[in-house]
Backbone as a printed PyTorch tensor [residue, N CA C, xyz], in Angstrom:
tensor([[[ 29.5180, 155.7300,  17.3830],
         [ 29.7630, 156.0950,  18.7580],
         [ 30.0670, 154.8440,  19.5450]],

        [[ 30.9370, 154.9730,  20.7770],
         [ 31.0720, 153.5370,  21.0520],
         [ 31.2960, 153.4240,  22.9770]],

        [[ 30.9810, 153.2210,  23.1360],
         [ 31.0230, 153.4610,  25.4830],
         [ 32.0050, 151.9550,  25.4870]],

        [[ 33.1960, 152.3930,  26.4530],
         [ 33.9450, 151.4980,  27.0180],
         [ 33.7480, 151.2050,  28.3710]],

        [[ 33.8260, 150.2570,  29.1970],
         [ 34.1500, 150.1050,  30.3730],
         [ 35.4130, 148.9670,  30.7280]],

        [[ 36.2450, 149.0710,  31.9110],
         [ 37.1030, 148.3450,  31.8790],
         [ 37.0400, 147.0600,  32.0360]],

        [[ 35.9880, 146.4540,  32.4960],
         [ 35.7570, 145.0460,  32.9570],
         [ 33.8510, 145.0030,  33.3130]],

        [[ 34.1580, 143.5380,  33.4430],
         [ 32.2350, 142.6840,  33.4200],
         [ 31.8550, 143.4060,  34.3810]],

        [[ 30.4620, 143.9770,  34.7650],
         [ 29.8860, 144.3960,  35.7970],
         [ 29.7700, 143.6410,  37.2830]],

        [[ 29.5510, 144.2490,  38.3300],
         [ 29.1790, 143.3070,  39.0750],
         [ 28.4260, 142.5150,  39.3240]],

        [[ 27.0610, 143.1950,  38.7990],
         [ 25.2520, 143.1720,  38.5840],
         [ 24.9390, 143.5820,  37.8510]],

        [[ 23.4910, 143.6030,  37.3880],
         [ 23.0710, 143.7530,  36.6420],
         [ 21.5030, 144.6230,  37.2780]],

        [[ 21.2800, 145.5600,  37.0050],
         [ 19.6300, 146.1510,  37.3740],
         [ 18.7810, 145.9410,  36.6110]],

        [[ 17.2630, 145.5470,  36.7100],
         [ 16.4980, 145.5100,  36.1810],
         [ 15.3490, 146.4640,  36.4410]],

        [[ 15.3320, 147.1840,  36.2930],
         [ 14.6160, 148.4200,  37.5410],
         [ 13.2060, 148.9860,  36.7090]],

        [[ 11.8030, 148.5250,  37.2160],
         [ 10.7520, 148.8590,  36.5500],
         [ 10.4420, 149.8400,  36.7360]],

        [[ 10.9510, 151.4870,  36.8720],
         [ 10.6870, 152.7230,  36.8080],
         [ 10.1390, 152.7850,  35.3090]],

        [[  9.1710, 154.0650,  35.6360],
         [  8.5560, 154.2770,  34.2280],
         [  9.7720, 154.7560,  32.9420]],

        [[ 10.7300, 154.9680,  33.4870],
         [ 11.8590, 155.5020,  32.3580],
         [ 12.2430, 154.0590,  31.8310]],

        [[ 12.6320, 153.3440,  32.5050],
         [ 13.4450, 152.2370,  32.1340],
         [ 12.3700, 150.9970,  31.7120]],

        [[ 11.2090, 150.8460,  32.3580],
         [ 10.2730, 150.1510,  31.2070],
         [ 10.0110, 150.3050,  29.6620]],

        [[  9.7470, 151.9310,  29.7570],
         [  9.7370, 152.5540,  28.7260],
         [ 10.9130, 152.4040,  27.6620]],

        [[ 12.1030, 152.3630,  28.0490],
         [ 13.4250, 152.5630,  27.2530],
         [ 13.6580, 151.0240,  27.0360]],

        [[ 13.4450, 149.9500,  27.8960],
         [ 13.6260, 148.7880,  27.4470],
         [ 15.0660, 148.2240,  27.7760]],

        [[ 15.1440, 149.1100,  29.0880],
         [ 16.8320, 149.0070,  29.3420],
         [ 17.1490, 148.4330,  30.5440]],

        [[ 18.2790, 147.6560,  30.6900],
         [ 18.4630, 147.2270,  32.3610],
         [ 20.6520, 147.5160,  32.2810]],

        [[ 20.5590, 148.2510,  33.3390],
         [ 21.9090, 148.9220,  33.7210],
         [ 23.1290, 147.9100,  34.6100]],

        [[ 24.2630, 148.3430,  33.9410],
         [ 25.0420, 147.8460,  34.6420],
         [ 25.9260, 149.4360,  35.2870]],

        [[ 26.4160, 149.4830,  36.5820],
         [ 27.1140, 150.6140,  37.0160],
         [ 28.3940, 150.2400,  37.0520]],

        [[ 29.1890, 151.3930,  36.7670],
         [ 31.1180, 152.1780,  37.1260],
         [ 31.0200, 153.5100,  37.3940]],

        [[ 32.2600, 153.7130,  37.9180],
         [ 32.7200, 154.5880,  38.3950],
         [ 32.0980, 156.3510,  37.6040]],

        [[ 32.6470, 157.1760,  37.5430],
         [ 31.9640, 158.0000,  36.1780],
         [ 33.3190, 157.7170,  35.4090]],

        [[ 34.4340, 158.0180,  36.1890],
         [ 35.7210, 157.9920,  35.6690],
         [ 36.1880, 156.6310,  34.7400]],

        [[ 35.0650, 155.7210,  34.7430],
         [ 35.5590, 154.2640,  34.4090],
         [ 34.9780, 154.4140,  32.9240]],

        [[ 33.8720, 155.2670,  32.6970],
         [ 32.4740, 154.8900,  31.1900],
         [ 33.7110, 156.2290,  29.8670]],

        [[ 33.9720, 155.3470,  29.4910],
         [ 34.3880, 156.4390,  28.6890],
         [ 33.7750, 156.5290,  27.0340]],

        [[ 33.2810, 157.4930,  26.7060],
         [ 32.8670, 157.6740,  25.6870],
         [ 33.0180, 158.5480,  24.8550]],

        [[ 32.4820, 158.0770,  23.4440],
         [ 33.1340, 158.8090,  22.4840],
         [ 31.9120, 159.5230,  22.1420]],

        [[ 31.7860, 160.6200,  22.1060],
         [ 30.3090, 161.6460,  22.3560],
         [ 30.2710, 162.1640,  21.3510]],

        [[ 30.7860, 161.8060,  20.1580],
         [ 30.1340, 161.8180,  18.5750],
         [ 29.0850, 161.4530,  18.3600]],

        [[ 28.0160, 162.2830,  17.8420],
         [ 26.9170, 161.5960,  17.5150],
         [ 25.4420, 161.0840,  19.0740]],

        [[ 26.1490, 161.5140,  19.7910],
         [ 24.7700, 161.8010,  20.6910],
         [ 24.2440, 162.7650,  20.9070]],

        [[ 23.0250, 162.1560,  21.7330],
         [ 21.9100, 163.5760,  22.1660],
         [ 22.0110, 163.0440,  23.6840]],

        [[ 20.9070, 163.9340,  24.2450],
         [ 20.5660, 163.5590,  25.5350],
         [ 19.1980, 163.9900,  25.7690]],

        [[ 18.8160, 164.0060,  27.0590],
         [ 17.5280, 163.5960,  27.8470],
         [ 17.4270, 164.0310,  29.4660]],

        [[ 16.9140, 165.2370,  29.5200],
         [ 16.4740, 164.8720,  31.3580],
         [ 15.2070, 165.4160,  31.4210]],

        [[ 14.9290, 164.3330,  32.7070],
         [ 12.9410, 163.8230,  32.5790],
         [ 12.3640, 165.3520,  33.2280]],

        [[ 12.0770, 165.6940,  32.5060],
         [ 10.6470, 167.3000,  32.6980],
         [  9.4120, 166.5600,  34.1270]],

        [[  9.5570, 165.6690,  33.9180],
         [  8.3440, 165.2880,  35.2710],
         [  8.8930, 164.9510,  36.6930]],

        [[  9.9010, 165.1080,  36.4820],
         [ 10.2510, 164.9480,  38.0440],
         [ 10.8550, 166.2060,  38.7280]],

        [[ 10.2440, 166.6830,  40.0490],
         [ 10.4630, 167.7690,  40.9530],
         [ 12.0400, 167.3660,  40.9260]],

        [[ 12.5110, 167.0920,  40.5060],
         [ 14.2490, 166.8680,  40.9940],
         [ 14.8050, 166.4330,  40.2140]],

        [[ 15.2660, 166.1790,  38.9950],
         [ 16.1840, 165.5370,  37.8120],
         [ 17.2460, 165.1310,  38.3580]],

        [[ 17.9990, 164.1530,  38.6550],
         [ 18.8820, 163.6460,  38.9100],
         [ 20.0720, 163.3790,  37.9460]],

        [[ 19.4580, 162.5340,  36.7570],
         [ 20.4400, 162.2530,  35.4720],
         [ 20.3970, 162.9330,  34.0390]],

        [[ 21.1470, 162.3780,  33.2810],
         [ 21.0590, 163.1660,  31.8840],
         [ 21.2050, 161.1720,  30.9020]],

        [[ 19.9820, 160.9890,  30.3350],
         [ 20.3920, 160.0370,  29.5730],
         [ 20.6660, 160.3380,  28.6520]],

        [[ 21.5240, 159.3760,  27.6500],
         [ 22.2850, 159.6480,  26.6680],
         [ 21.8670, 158.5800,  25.5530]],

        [[ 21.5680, 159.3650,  24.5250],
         [ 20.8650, 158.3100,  23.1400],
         [ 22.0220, 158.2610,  21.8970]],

        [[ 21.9810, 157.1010,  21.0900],
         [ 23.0900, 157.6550,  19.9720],
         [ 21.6960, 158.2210,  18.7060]],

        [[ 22.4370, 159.2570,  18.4450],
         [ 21.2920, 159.7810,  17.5380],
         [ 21.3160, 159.4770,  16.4220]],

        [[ 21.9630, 158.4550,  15.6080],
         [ 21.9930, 157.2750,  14.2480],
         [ 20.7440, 156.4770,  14.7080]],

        [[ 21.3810, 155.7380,  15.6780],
         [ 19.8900, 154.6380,  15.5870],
         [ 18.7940, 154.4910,  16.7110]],

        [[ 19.0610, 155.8820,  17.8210],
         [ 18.2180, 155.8730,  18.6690],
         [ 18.1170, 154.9710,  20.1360]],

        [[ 19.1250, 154.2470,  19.9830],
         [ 19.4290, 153.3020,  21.4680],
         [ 20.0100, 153.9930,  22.3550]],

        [[ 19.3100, 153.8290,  23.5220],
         [ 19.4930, 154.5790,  24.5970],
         [ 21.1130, 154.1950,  25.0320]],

        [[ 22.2070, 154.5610,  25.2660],
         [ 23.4900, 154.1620,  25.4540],
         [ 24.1960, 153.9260,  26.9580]],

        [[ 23.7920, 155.0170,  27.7880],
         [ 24.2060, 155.6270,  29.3810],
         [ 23.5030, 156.4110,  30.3840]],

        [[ 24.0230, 156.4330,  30.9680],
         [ 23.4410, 158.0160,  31.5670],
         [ 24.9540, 158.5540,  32.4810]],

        [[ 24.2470, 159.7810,  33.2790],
         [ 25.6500, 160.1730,  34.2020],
         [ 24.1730, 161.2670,  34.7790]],

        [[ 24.8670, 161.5090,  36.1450],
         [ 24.5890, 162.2840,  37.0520],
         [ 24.2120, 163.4910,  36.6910]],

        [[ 23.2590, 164.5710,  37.1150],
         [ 23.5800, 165.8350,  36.9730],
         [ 23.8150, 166.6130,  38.3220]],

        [[ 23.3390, 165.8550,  39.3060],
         [ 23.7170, 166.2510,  40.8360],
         [ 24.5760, 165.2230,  41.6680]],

        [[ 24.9300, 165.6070,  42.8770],
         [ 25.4140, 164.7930,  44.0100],
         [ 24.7360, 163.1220,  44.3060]],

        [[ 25.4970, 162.6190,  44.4030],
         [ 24.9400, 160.8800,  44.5150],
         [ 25.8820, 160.2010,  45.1980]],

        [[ 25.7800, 159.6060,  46.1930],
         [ 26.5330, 158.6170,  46.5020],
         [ 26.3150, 157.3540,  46.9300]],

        [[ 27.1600, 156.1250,  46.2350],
         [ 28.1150, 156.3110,  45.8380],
         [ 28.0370, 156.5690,  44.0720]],

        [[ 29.3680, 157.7070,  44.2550],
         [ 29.4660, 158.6600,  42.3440],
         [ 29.1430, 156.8870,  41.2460]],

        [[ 28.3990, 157.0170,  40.6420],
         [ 28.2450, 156.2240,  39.7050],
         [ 27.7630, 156.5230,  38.2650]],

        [[ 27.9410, 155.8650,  37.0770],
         [ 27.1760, 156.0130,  35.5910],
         [ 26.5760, 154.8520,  35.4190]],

        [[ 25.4740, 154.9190,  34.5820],
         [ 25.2340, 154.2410,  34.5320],
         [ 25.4000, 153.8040,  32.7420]],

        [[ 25.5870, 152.0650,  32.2420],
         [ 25.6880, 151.9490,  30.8160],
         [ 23.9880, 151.0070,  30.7030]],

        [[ 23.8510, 151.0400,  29.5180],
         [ 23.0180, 150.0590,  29.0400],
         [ 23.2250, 148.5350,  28.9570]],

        [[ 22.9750, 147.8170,  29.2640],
         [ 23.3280, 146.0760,  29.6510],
         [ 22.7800, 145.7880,  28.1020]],

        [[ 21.9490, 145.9470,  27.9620],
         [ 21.5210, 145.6200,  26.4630],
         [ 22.1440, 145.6490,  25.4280]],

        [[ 23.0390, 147.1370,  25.3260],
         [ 23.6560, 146.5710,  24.0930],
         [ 25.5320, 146.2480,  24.5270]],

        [[ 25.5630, 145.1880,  25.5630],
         [ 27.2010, 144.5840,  25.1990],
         [ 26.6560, 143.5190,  24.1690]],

        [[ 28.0870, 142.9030,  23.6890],
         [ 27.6010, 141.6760,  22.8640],
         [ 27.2510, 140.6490,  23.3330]],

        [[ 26.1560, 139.8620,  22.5610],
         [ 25.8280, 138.7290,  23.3500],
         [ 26.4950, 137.5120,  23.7350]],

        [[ 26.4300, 137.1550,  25.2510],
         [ 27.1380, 136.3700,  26.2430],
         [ 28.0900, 136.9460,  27.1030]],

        [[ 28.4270, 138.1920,  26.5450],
         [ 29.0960, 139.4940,  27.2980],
         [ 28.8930, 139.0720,  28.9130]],

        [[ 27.3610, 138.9960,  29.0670],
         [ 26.8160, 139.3790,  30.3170],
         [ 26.5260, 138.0640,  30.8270]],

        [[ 26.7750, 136.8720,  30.6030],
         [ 26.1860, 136.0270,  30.8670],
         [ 26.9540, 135.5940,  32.4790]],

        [[ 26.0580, 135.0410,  33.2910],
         [ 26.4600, 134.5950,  34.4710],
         [ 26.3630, 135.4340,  35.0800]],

        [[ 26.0070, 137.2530,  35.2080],
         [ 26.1400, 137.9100,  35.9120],
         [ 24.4600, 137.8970,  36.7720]],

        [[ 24.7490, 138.3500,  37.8970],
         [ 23.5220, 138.5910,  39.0340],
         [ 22.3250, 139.2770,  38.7740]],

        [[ 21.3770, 139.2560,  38.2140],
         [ 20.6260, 140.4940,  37.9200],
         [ 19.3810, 140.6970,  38.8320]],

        [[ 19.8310, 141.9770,  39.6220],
         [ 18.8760, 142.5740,  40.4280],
         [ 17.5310, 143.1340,  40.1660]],

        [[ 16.4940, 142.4250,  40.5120],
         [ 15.1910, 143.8420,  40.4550],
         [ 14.8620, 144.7760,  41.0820]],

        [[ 14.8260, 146.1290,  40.7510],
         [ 14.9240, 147.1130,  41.4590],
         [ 13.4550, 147.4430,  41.6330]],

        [[ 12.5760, 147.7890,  42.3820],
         [ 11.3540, 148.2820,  42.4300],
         [ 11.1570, 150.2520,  42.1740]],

        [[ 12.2380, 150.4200,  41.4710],
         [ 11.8890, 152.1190,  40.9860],
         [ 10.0450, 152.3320,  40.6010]],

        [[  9.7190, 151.8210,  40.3990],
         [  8.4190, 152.4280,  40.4160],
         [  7.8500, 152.7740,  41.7550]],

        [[  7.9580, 152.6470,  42.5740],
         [  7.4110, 152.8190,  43.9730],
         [  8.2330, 154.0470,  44.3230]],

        [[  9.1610, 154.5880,  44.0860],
         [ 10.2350, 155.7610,  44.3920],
         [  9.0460, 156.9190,  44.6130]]])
C-alpha cells in the first residue's frame, strides 16, 4: 500500500491526545484532494469513546502502521491527515514541528 502527497509539509504536529500517544504518531496535513492512496490492503478505525467521532484512521493491515486518517464530518479548514513517521528518513528534516495540547480537548 503506498499514500502520496505532492510536496514537504508545512509543519509538522506533535499532538499528545490519547490516540496519538498511543499510536506513536505525529501528522503532517493536505488538502483531502492532495493524500492519494492506494487502499489495497487497509483497515480502519473510529474511536467508540468519543460523543462525536470526527475521523476514520487508516492502518495498513500487513504490518499494522497506522498510515492517515480523513474526516468523517464537516471541518474547516477540509484537511487529511498522513503519518510523519513513516516518510523516509530526512524526508522531514528542517520542517517546524508543532505541539499540540489534544489532551486537554
Amino acid at each position: 500500500m503506498t499514500v502520496s502527497v505532492p510536496r514537504r509539509p508545512d509543519y509538522i504536529t506533535d499532538c499528545n491526545c490519547s490516540l496519538c500517544t498511543k499510536l506513536g504518531t505525529t501528522w503532517v496535513y493536505y488538502a483531502p484532494e492532495d493524500v492519494i492512496v492506494d487502499e489495497n490492503g487497509l483497515d480502519s478505525f473510529v474511536r467508540s469513546d468519543l460523543a462525536e467521532a470526527y475521523l476514520r484512521t487508516f492502518r495498513c493491515a500487513t504490518c499494522g502502521c497506522v498510515t492517515h486518517w480523513r474526516l468523517i464530518r464537516p471541518y474547516e479548514p477540509p484537511r487529511a491527515g498522513v503519518n510523519a513517521q513513516l516518510f523516509e528518513p530526512g524526508a522531514l528534516d528542517g520542517i517546524e514541528i508543532r505541539q499540540v495540547d489534544g489532551r486537554s480537548w
